[in-house]
N, CA, C, O and CB atoms as a CASP TS submission, in Angstrom:
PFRMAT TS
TARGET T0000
AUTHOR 0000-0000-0000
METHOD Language model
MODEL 1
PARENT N/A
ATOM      1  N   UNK     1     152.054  96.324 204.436  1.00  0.00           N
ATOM      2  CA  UNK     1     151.111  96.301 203.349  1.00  0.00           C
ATOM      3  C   UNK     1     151.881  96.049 202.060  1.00  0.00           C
ATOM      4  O   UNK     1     152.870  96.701 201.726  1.00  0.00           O
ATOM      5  CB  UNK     1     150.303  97.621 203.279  1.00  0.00           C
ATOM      6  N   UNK     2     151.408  95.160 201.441  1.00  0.00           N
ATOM      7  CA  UNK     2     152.014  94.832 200.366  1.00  0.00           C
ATOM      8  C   UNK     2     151.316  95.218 198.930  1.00  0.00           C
ATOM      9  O   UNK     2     150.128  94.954 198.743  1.00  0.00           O
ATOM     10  CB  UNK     2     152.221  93.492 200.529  1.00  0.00           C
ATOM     11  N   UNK     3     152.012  95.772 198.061  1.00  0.00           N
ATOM     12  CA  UNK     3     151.590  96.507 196.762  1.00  0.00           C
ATOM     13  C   UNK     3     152.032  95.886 195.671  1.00  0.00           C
ATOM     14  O   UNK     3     153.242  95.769 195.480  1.00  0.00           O
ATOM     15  CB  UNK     3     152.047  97.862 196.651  1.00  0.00           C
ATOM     16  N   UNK     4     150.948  95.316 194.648  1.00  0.00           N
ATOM     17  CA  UNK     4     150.948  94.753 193.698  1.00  0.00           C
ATOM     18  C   UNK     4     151.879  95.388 192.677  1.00  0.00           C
ATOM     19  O   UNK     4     151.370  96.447 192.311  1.00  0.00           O
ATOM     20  CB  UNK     4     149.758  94.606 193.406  1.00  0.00           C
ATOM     21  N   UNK     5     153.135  95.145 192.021  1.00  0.00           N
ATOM     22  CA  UNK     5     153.357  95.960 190.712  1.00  0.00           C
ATOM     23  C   UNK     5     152.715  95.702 189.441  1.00  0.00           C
ATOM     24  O   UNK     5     152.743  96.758 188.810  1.00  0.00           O
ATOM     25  CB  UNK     5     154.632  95.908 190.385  1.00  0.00           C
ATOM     26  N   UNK     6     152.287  95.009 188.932  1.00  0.00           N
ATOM     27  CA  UNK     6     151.311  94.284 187.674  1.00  0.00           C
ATOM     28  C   UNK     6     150.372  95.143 187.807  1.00  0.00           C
ATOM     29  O   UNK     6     150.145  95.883 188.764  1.00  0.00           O
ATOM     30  CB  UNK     6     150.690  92.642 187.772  1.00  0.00           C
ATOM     31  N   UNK     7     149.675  95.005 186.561  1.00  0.00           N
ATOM     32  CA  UNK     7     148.371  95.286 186.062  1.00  0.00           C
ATOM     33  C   UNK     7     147.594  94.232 186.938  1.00  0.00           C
ATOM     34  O   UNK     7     147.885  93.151 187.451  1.00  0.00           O
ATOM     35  CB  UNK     7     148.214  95.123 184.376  1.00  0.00           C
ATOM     36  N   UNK     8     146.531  94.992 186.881  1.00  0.00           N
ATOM     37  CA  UNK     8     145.492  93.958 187.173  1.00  0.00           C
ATOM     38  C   UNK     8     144.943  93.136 186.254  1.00  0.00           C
ATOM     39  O   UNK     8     144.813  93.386 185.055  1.00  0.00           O
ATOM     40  CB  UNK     8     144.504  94.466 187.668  1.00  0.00           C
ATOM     41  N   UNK     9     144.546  91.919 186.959  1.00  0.00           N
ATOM     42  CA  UNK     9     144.173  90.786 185.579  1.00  0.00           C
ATOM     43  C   UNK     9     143.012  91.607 184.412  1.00  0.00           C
ATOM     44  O   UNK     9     142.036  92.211 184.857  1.00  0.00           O
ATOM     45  CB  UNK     9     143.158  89.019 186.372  1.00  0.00           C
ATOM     46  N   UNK    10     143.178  91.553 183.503  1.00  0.00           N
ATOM     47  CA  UNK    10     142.018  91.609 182.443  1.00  0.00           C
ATOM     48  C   UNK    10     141.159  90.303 182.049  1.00  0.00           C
ATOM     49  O   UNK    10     141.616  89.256 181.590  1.00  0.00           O
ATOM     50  CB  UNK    10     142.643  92.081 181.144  1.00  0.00           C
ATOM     51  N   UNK    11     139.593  90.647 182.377  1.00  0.00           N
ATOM     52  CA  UNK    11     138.880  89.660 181.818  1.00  0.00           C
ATOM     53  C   UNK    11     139.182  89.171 180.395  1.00  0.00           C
ATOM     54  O   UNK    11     139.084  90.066 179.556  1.00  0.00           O
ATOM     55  CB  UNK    11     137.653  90.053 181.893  1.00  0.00           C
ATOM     56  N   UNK    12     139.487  88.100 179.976  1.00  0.00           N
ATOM     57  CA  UNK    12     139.854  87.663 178.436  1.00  0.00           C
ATOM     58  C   UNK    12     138.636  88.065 177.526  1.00  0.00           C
ATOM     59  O   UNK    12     137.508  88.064 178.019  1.00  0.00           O
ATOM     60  CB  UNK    12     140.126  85.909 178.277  1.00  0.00           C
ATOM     61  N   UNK    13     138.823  88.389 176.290  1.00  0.00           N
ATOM     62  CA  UNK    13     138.385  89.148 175.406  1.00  0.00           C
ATOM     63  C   UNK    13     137.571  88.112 174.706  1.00  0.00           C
ATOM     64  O   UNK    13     138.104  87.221 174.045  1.00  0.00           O
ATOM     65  CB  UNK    13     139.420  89.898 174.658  1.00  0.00           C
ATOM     66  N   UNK    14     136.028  88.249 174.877  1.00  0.00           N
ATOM     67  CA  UNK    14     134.980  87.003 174.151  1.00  0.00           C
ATOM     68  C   UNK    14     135.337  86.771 172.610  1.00  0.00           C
ATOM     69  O   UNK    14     135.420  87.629 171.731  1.00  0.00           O
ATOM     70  CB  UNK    14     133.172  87.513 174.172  1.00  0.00           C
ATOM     71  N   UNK    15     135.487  85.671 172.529  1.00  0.00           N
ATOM     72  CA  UNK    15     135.964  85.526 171.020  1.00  0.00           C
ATOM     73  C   UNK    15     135.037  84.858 170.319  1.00  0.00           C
ATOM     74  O   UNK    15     134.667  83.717 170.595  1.00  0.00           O
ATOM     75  CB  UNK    15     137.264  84.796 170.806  1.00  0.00           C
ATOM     76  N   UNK    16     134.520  85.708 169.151  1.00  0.00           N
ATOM     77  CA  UNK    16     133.808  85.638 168.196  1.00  0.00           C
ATOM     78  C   UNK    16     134.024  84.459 166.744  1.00  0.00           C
ATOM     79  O   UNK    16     135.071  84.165 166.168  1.00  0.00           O
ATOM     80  CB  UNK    16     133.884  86.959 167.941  1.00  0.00           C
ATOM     81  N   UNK    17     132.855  84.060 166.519  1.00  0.00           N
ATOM     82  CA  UNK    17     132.992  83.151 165.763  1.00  0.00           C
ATOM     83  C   UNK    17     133.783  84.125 163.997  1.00  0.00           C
ATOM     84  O   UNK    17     133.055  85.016 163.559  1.00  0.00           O
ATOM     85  CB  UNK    17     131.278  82.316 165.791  1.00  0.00           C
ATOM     86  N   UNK    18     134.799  83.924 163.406  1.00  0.00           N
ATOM     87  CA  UNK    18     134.699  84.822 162.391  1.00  0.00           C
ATOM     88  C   UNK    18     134.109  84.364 160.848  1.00  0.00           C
ATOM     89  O   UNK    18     134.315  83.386 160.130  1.00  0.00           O
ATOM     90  CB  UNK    18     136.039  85.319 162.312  1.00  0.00           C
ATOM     91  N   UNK    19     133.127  85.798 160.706  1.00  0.00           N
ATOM     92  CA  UNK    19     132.432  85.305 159.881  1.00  0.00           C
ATOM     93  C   UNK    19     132.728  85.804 157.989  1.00  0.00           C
ATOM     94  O   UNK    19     133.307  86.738 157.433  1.00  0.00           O
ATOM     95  CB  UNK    19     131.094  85.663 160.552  1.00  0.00           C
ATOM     96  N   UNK    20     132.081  84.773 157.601  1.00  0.00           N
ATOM     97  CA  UNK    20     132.598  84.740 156.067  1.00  0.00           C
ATOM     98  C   UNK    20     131.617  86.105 155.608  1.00  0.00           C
ATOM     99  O   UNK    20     130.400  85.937 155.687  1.00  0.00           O
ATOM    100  CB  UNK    20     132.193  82.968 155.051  1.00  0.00           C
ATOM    101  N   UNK    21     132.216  87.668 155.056  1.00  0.00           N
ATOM    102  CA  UNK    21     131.664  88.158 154.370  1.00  0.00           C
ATOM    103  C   UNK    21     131.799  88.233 152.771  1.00  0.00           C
ATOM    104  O   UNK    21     132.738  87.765 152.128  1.00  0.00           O
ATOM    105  CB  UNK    21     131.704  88.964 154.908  1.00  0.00           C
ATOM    106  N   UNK    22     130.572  88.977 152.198  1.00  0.00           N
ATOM    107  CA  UNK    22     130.736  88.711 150.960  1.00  0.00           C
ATOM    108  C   UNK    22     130.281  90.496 150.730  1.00  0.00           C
ATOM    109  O   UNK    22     129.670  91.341 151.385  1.00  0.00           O
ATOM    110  CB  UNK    22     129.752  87.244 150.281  1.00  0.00           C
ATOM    111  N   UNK    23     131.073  90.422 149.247  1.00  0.00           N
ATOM    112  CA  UNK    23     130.569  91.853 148.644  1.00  0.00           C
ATOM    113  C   UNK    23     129.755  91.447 148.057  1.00  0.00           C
ATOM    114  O   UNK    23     129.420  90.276 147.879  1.00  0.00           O
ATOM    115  CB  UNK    23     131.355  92.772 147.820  1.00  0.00           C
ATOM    116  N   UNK    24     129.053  93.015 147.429  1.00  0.00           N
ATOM    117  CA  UNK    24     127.497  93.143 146.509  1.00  0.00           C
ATOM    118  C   UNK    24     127.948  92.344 145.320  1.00  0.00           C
ATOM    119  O   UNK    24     126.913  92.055 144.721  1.00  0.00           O
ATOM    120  CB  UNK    24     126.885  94.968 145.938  1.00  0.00           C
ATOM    121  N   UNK    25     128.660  92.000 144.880  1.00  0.00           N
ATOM    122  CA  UNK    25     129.354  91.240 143.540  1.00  0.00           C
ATOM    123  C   UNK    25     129.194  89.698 144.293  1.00  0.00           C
ATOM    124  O   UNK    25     128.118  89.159 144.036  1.00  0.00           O
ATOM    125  CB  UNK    25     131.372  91.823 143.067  1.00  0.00           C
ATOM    126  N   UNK    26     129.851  89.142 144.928  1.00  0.00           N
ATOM    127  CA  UNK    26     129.658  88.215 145.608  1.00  0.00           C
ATOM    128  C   UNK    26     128.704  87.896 145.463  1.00  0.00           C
ATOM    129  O   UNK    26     128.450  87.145 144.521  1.00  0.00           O
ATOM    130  CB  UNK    26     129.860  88.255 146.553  1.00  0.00           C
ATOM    131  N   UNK    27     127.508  88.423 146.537  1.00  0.00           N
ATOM    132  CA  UNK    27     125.752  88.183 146.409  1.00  0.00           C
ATOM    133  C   UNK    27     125.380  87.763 145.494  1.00  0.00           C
ATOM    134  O   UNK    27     124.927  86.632 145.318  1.00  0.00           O
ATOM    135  CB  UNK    27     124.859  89.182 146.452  1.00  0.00           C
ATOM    136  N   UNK    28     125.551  88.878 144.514  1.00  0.00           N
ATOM    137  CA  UNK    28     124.729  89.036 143.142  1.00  0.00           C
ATOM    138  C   UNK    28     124.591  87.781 142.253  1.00  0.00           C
ATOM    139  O   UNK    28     123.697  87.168 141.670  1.00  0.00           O
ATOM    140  CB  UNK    28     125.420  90.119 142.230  1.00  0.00           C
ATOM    141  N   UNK    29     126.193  87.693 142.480  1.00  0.00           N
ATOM    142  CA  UNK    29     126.340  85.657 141.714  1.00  0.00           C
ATOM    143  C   UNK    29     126.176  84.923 142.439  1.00  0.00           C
ATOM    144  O   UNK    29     126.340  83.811 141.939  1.00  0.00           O
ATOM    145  CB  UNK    29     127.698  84.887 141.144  1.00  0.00           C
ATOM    146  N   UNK    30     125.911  84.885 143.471  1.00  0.00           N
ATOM    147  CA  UNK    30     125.350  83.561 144.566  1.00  0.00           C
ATOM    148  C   UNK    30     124.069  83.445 144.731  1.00  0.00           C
ATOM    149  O   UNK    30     123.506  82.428 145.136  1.00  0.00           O
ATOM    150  CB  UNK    30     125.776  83.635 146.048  1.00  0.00           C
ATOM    151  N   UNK    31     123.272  85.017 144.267  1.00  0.00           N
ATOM    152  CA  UNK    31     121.707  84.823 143.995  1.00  0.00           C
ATOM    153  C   UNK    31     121.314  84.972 142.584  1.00  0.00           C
ATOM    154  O   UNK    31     120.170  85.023 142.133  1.00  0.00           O
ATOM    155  CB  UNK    31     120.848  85.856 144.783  1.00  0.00           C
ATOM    156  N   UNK    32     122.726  85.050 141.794  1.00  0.00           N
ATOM    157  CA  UNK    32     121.942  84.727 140.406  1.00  0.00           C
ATOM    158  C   UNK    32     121.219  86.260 139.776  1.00  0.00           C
ATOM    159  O   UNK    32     120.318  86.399 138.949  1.00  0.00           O
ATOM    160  CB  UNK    32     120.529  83.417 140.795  1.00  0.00           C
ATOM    161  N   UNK    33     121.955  87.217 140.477  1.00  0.00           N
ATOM    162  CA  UNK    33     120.862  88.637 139.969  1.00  0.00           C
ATOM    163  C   UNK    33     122.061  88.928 139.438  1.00  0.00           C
ATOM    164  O   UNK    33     123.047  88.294 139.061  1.00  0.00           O
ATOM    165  CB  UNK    33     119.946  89.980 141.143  1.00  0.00           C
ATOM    166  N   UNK    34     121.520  90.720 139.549  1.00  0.00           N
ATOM    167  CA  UNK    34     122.277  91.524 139.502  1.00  0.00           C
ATOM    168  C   UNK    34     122.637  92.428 140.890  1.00  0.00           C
ATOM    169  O   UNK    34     121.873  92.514 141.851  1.00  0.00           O
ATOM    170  CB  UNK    34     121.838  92.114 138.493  1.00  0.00           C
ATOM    171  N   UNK    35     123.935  93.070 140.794  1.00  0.00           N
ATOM    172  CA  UNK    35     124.340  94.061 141.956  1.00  0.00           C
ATOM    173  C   UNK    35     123.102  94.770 141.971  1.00  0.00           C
ATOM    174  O   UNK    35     122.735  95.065 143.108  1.00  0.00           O
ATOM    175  CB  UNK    35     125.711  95.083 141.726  1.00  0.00           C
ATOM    176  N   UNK    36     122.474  95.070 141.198  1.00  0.00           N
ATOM    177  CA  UNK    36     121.101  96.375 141.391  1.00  0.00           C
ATOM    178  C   UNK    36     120.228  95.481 142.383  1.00  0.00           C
ATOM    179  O   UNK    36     119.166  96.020 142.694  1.00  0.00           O
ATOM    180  CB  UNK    36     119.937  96.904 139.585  1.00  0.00           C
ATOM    181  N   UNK    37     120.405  94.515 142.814  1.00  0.00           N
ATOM    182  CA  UNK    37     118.746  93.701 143.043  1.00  0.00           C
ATOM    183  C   UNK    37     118.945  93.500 143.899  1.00  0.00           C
ATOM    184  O   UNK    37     118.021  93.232 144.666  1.00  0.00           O
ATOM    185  CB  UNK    37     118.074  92.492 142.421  1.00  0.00           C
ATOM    186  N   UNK    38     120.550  93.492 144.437  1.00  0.00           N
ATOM    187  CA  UNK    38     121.278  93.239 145.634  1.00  0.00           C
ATOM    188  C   UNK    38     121.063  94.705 146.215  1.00  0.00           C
ATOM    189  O   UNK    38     120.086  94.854 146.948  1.00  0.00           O
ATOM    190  CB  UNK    38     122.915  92.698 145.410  1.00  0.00           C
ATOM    191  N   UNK    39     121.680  95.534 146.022  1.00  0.00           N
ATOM    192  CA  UNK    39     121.442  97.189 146.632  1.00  0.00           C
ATOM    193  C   UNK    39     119.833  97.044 147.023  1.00  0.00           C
ATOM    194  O   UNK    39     119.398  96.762 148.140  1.00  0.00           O
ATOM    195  CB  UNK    39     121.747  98.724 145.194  1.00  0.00           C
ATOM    196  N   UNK    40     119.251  97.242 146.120  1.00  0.00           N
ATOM    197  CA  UNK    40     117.792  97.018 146.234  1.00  0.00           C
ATOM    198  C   UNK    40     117.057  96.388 147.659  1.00  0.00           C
ATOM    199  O   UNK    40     116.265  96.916 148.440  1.00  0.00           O
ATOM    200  CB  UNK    40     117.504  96.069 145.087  1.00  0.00           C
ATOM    201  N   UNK    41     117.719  94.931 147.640  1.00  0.00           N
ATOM    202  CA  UNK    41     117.463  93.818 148.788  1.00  0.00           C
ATOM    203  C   UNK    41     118.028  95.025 150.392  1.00  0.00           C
ATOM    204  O   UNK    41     117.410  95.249 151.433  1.00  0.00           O
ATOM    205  CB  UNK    41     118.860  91.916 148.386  1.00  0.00           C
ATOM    206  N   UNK    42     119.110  95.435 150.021  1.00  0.00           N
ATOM    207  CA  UNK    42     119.628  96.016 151.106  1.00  0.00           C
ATOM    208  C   UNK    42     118.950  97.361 151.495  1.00  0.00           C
ATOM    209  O   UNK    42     118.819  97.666 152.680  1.00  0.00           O
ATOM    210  CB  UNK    42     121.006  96.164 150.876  1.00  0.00           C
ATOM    211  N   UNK    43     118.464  98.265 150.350  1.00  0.00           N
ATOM    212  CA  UNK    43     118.000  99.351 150.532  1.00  0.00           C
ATOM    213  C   UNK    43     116.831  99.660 151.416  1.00  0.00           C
ATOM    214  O   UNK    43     116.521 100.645 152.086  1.00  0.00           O
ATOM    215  CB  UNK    43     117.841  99.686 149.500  1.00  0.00           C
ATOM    216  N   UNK    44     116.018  97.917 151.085  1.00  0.00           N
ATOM    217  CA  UNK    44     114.476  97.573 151.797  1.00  0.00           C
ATOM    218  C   UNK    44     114.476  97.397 152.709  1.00  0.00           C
ATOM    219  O   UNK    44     113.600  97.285 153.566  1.00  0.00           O
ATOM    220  CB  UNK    44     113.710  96.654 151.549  1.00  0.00           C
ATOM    221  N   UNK    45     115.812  97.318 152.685  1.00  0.00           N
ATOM    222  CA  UNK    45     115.971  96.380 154.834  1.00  0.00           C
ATOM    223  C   UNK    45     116.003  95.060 154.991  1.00  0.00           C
ATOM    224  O   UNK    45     116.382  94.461 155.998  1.00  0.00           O
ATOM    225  CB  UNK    45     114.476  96.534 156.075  1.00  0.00           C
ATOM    226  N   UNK    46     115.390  94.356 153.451  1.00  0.00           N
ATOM    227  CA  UNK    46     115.414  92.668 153.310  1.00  0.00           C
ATOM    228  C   UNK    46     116.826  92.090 153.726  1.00  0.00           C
ATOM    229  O   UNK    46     116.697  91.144 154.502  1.00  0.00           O
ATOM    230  CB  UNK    46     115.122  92.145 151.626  1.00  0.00           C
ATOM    231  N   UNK    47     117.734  92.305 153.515  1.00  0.00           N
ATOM    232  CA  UNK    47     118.722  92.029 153.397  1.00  0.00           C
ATOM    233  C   UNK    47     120.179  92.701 154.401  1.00  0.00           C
ATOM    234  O   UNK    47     121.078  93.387 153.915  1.00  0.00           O
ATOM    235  CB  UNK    47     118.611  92.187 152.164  1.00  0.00           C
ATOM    236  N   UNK    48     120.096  92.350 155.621  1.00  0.00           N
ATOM    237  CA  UNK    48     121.299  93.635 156.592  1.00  0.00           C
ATOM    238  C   UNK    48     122.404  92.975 155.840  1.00  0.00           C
ATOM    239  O   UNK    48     122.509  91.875 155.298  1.00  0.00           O
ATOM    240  CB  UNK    48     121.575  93.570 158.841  1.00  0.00           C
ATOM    241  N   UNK    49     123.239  94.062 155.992  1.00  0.00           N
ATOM    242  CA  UNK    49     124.833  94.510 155.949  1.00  0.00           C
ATOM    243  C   UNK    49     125.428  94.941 157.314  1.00  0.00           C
ATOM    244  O   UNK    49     125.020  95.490 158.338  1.00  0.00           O
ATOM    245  CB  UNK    49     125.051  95.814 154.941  1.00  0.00           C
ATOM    246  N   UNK    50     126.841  94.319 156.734  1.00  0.00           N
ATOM    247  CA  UNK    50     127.678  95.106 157.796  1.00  0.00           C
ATOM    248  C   UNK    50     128.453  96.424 156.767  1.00  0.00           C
ATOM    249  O   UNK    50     128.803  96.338 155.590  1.00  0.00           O
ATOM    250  CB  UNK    50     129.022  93.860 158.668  1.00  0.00           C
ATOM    251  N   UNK    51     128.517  97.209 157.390  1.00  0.00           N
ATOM    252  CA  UNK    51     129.842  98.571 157.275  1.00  0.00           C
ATOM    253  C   UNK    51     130.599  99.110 157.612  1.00  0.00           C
ATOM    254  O   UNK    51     130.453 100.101 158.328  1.00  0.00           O
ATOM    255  CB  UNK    51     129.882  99.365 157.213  1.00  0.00           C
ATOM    256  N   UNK    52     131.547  98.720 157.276  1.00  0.00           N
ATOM    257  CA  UNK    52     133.093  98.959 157.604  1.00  0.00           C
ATOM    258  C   UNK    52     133.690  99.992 156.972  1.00  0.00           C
ATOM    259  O   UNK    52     134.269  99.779 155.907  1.00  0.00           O
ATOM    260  CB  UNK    52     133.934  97.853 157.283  1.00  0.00           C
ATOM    261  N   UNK    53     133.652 101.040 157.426  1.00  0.00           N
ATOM    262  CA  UNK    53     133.823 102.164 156.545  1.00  0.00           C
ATOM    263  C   UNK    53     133.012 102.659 155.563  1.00  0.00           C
ATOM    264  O   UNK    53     131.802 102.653 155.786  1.00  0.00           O
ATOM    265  CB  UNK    53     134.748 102.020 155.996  1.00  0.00           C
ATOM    266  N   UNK    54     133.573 103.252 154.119  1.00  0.00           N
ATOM    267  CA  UNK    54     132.311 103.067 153.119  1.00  0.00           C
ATOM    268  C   UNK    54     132.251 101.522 152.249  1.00  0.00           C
ATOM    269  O   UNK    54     131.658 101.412 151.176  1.00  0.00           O
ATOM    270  CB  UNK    54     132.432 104.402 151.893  1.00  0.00           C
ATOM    271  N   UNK    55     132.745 100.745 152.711  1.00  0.00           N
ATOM    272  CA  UNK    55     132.848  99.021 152.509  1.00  0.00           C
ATOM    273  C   UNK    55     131.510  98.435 152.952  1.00  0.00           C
ATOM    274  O   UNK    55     131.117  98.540 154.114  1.00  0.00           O
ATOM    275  CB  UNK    55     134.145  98.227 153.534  1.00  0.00           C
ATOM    276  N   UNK    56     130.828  97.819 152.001  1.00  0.00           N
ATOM    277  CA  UNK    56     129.430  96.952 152.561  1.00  0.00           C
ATOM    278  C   UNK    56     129.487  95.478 152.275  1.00  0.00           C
ATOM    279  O   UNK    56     129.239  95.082 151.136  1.00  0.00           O
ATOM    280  CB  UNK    56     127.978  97.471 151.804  1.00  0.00           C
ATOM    281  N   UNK    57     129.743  94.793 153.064  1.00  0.00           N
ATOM    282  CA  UNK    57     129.764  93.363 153.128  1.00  0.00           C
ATOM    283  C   UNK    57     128.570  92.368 153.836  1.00  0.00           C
ATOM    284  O   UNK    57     128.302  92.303 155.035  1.00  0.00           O
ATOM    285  CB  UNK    57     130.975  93.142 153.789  1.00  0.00           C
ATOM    286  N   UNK    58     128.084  91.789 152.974  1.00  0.00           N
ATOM    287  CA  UNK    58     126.957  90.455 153.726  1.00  0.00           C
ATOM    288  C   UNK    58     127.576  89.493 154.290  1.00  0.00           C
ATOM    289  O   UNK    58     128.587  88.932 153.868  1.00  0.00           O
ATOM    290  CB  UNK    58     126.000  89.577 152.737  1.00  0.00           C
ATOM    291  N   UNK    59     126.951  89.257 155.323  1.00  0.00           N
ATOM    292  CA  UNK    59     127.252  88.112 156.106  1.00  0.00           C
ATOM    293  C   UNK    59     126.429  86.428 155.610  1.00  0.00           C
ATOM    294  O   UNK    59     125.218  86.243 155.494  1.00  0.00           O
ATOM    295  CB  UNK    59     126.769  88.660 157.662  1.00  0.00           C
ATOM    296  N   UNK    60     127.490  85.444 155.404  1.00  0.00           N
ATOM    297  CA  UNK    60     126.829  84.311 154.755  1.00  0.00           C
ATOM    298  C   UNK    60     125.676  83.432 155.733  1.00  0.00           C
ATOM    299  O   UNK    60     124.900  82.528 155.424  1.00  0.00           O
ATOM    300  CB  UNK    60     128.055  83.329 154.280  1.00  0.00           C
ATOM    301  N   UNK    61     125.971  84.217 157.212  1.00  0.00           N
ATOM    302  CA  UNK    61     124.303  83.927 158.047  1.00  0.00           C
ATOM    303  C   UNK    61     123.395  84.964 157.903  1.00  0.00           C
ATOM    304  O   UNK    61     122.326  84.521 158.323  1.00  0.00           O
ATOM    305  CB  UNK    61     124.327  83.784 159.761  1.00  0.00           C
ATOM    306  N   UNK    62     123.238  86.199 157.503  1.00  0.00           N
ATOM    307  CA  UNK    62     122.595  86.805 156.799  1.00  0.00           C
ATOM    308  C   UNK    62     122.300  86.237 155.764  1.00  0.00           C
ATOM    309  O   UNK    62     121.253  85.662 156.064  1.00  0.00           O
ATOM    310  CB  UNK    62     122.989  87.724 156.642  1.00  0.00           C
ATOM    311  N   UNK    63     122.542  85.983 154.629  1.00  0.00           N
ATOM    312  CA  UNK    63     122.592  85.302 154.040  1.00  0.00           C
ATOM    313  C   UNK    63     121.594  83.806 153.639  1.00  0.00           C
ATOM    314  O   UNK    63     121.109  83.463 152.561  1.00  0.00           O
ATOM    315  CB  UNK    63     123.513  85.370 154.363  1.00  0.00           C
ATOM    316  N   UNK    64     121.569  83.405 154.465  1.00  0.00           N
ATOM    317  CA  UNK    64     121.020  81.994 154.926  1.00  0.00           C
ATOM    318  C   UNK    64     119.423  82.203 155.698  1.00  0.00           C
ATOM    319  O   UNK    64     118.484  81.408 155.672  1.00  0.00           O
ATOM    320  CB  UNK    64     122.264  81.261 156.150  1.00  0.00           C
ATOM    321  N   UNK    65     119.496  83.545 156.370  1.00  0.00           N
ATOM    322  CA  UNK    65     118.355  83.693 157.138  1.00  0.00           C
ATOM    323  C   UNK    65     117.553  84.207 155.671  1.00  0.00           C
ATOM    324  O   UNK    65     116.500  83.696 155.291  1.00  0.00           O
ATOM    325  CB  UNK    65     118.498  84.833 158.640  1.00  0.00           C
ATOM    326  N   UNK    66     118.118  85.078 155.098  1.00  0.00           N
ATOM    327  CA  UNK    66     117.145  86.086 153.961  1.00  0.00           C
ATOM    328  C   UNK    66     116.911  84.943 153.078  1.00  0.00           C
ATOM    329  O   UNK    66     115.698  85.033 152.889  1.00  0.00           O
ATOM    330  CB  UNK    66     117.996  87.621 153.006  1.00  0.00           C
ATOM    331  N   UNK    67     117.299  83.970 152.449  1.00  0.00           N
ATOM    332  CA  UNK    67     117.482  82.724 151.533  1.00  0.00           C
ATOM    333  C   UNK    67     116.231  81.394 152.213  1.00  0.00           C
ATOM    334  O   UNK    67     115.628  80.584 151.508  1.00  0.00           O
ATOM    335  CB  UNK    67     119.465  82.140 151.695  1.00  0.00           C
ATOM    336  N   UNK    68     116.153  81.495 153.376  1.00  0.00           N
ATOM    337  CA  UNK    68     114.737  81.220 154.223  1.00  0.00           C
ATOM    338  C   UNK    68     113.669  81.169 154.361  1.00  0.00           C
ATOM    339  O   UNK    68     112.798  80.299 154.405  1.00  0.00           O
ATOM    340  CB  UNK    68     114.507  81.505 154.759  1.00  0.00           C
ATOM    341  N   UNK    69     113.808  83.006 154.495  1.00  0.00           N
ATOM    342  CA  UNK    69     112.674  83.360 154.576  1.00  0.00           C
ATOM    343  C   UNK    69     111.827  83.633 153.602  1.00  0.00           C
ATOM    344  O   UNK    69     110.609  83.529 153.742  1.00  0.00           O
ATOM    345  CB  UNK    69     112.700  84.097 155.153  1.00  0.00           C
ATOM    346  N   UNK    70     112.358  83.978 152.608  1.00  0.00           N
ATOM    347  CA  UNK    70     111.571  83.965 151.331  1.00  0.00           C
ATOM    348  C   UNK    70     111.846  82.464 150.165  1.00  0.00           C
ATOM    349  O   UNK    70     112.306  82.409 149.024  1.00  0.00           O
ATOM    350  CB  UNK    70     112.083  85.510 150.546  1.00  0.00           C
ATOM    351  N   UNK    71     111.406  81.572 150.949  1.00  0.00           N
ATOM    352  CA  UNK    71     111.547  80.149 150.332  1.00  0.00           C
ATOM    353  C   UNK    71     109.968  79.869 150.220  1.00  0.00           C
ATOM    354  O   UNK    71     109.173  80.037 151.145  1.00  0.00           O
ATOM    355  CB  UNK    71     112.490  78.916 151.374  1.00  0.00           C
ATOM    356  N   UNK    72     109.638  79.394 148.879  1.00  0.00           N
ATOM    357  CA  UNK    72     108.511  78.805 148.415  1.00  0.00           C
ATOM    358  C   UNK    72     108.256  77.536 148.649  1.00  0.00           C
ATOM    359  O   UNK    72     109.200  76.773 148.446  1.00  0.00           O
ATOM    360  CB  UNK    72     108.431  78.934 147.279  1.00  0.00           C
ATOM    361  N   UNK    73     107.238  77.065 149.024  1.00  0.00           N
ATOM    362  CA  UNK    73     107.013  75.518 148.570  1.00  0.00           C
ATOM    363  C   UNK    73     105.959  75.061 147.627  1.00  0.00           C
ATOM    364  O   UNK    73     105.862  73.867 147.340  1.00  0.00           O
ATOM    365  CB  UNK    73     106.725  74.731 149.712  1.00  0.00           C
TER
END
């Protein structure tokens, strides 16, 4: 009987597209507000975040979806 010394293979680790975040400062001048309107957007739920600690960063496909959906014609 023969006994492997190695690890066993590991499935490779799915690799994620990496995405561009932005801070509440960021936002704020890319939508032309203020940080308050941005908190605000986020507070409602309009707007997800990621959190990384006490760090809150938007995602620029977040971003794009919320910029969408509230588009006028």
């Amino acid at each position: 009987m023969t006994h492997r010394t190695s690890h066993p293979t590991q499935r490779p680790a799915r690799v994620r597209p990496v995405l561009k975040l932005r801070t509440i400062g960021e936002t704020a001048e890319l939508f032309s507000t203020s940080t308050r309107t941005v908190r605000r957007l986020i507070d409602s739920g309009d707007l997800p975040v990621h959190r990384v600690g006490r760090c809150v960063r938007i995602s620029d496909a977040d971003i794009a979806v919320f910029l969408a959906a509230n588009r006028t014609i």
